[in-house]
VOGU-3710 file (C-alpha; in Angstrom, 3 decimals, decimal comma):
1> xxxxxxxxxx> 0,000/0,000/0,000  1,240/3,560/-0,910  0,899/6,482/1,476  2,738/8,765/-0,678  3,053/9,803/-4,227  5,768/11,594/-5,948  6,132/12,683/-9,563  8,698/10,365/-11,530  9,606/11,378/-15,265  5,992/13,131/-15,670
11> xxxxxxxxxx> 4,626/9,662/-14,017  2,295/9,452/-10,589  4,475/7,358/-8,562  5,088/6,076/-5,306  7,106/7,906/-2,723  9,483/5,390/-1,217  9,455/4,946/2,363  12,514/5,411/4,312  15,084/2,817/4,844  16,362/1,358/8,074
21> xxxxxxxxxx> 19,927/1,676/9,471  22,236/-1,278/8,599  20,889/-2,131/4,976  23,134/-3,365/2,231  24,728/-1,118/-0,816  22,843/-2,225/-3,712  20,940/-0,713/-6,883  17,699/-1,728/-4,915  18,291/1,668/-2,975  16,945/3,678/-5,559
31> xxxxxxxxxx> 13,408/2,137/-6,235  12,657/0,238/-3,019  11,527/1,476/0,467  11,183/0,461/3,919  13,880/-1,982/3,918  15,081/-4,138/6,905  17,909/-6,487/7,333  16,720/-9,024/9,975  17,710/-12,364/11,282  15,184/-14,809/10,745
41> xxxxxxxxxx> 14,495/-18,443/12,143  13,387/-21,307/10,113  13,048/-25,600/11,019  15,472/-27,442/8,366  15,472/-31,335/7,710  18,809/-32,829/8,393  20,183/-36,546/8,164  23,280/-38,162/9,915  25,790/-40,069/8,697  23,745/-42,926/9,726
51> xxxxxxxxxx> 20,545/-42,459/8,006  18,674/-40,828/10,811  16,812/-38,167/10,492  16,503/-35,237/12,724  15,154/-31,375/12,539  17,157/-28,088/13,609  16,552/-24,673/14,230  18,431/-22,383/11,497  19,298/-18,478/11,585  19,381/-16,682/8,120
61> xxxxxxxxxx> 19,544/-12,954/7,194  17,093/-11,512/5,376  16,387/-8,075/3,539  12,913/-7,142/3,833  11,227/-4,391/1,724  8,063/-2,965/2,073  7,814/-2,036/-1,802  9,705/-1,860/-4,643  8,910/-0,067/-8,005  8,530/-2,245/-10,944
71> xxxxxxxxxx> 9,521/-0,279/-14,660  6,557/1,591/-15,004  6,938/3,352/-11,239  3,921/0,832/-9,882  4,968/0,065/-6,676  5,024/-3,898/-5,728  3,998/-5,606/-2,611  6,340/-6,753/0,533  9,428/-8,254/-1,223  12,543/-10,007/0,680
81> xxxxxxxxxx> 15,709/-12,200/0,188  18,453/-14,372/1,709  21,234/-11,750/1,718  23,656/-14,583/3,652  25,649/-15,803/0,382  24,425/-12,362/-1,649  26,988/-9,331/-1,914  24,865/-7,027/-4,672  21,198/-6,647/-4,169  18,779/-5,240/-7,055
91> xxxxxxxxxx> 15,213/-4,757/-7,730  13,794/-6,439/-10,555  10,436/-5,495/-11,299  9,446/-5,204/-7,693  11,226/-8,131/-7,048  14,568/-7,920/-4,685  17,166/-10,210/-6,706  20,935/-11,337/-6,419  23,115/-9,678/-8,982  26,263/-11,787/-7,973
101> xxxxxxxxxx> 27,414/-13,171/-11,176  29,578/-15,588/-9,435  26,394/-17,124/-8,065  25,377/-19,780/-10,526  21,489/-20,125/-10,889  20,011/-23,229/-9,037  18,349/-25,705/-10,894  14,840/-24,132/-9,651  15,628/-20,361/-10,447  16,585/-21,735/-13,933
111> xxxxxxxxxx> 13,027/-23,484/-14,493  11,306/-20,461/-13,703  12,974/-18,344/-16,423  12,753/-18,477/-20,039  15,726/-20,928/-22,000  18,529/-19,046/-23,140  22,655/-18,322/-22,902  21,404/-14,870/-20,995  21,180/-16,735/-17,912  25,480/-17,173/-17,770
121> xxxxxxxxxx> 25,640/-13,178/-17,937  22,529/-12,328/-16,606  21,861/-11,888/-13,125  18,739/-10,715/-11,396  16,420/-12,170/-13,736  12,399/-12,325/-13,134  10,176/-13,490/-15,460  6,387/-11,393/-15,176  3,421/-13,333/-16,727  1,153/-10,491/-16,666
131> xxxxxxxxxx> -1,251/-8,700/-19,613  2,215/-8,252/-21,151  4,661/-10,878/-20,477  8,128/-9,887/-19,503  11,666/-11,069/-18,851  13,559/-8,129/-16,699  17,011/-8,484/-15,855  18,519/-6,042/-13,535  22,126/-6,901/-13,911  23,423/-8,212/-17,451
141> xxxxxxxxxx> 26,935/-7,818/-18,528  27,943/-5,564/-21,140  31,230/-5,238/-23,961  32,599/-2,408/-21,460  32,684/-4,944/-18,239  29,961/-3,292/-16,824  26,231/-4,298/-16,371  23,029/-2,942/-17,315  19,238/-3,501/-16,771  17,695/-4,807/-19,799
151> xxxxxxxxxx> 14,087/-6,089/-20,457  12,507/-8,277/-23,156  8,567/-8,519/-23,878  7,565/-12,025/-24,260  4,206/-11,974/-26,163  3,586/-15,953/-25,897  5,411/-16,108/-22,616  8,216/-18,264/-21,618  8,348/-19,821/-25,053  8,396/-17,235/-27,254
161> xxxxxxxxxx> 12,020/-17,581/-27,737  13,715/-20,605/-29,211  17,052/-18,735/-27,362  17,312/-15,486/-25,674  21,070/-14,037/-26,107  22,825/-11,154/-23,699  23,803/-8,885/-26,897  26,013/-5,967/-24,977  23,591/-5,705/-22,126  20,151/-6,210/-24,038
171> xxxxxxxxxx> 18,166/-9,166/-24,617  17,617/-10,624/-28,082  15,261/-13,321/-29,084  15,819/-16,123/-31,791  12,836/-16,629/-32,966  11,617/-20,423/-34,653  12,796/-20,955/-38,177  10,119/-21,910/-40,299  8,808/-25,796/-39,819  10,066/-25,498/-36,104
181> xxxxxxxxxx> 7,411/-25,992/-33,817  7,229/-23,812/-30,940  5,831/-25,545/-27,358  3,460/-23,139/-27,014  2,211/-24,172/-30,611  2,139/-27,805/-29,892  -0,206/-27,126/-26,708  -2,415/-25,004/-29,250  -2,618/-28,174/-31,927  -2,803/-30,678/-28,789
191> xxxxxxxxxx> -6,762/-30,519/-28,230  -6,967/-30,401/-32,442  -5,564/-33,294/-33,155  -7,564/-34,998/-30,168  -10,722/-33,791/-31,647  -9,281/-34,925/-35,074  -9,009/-38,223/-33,688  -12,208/-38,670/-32,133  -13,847/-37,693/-35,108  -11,946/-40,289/-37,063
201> xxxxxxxxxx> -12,862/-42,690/-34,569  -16,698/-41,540/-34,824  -16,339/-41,673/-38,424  -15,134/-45,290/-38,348  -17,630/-46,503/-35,883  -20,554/-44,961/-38,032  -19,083/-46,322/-41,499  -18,791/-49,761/-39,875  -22,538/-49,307/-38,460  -23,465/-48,319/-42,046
211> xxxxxxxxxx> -21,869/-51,166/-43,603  -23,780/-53,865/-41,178  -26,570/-52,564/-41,651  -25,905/-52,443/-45,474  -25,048/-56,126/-45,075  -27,983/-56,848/-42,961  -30,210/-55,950/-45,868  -28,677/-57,399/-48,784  -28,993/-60,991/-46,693  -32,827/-60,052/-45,857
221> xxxxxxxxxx> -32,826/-59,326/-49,761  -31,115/-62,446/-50,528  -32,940/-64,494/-47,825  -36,470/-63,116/-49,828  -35,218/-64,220/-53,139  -34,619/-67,533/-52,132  -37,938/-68,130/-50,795  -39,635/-66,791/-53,208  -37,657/-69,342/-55,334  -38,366/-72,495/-53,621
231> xxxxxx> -41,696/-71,434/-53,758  -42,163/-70,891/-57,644  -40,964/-74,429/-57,934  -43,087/-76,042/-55,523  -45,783/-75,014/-57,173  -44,850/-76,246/-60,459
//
């Protein structure tokens, strides 16, 4: 919730609330308010050497925020993040991210982001499926050694993108060649070819239908002649 707006660039936006003593440097600074650092408890799952199993209590530092201003000014809701193994702390769409580019991406971060060779010099990547579907990055390496933010509309979502490329700090999508077939296509022909199916199967059981019954009546046909037959003779 806002309590105060500023002007931003011509823009209505959220006035930022003031920041606690002891937060971390970062790039966050400048579009995120009321932020905390605070040591936080949490029950972890554990196993000796022995196979047993055990819980334990866990202390972690975490950077809380009580907004942070996505690209167009909006501010976001309560945002926070592990700052323990994080040195550089930015906002990504509202979202507080690690721009550490020593950090490698865990195997969960990486499924939650669109494919592409970004993700080994991009850092502080958040993917937005909204009315507009985005990919914002808030640290990607540039030619110069530096890093820049840099922000890529997704129209079909994750999969628009056969590859999304760093290019000197901005995102680039390879498109499908022709004949390549997209995911998001296949899902789209998915319930087409099961009605195509089904109606092949429909159209099978009614031709087979239609042909015993076209069977049925050329032996009631045949059956008739035959009597008809035997009769003619038994009366000569």
């Amino acid at each position: 919730m806002c309590k105060n707006f500023g002007n931003l660039d011509g823009k209505l936006v959220c006035d930022l609330e003031e920041n606690h003593s002891g937060v971390p440097e970062g790039s966050y600074l400048g579009s995120c308010g009321g932020c905390r650092v605070q040591v936080e408890m949490a029950v972890v799952d554990g196993k000796d050497e022995d196979g047993t199993t055990y819980q334990e209590e866990q202390g972690k530092t975490v950077l809380r925020c009580v907004h942070c201003r996505d690209s167009r000014g909006a501010p976001g809701g309560e945002t926070w993040l592990n700052i323990d193994e994080c040195k550089n702390v930015g906002n990504a769409e509202g979202v507080l991210v690690c721009e550490d580019h020593e950090r490698k991406l865990s195997e969960q971060e990486a499924e939650d982001l669109p494919v592409g060779s970004y993700q080994e010099s991009c850092r502080g990547c958040v993917f937005r499926d909204r009315d507009t579907p985005v990919l914002s990055c808030s640290a990607c390496k540039t030619g110069k050694g530096t890093t820049t933010s840099a922000r890529l509309g997704l129209a079909r979502g994750k999969h628009t993108c056969k590859n999304i490329r760093n290019v000197d700090g901005r995102l680039r999508c390879d498109r499908y060649r022709n004949g390549e077939l997209p995911p998001w296509a296949m899902e789209e022909n998915a319930p087409k070819k099961e009605a195509d199916a089904s109606s092949s199967i429909n159209n099978s059981e009614s031709n087979g239908i239609q042909h015993d019954a076209t069977n049925h009546v050329e032996t009631q046909q045949a059956t008739t002649s035959t009597e008809h037959t035997t009769a003619s003779r038994d009366e000569l």
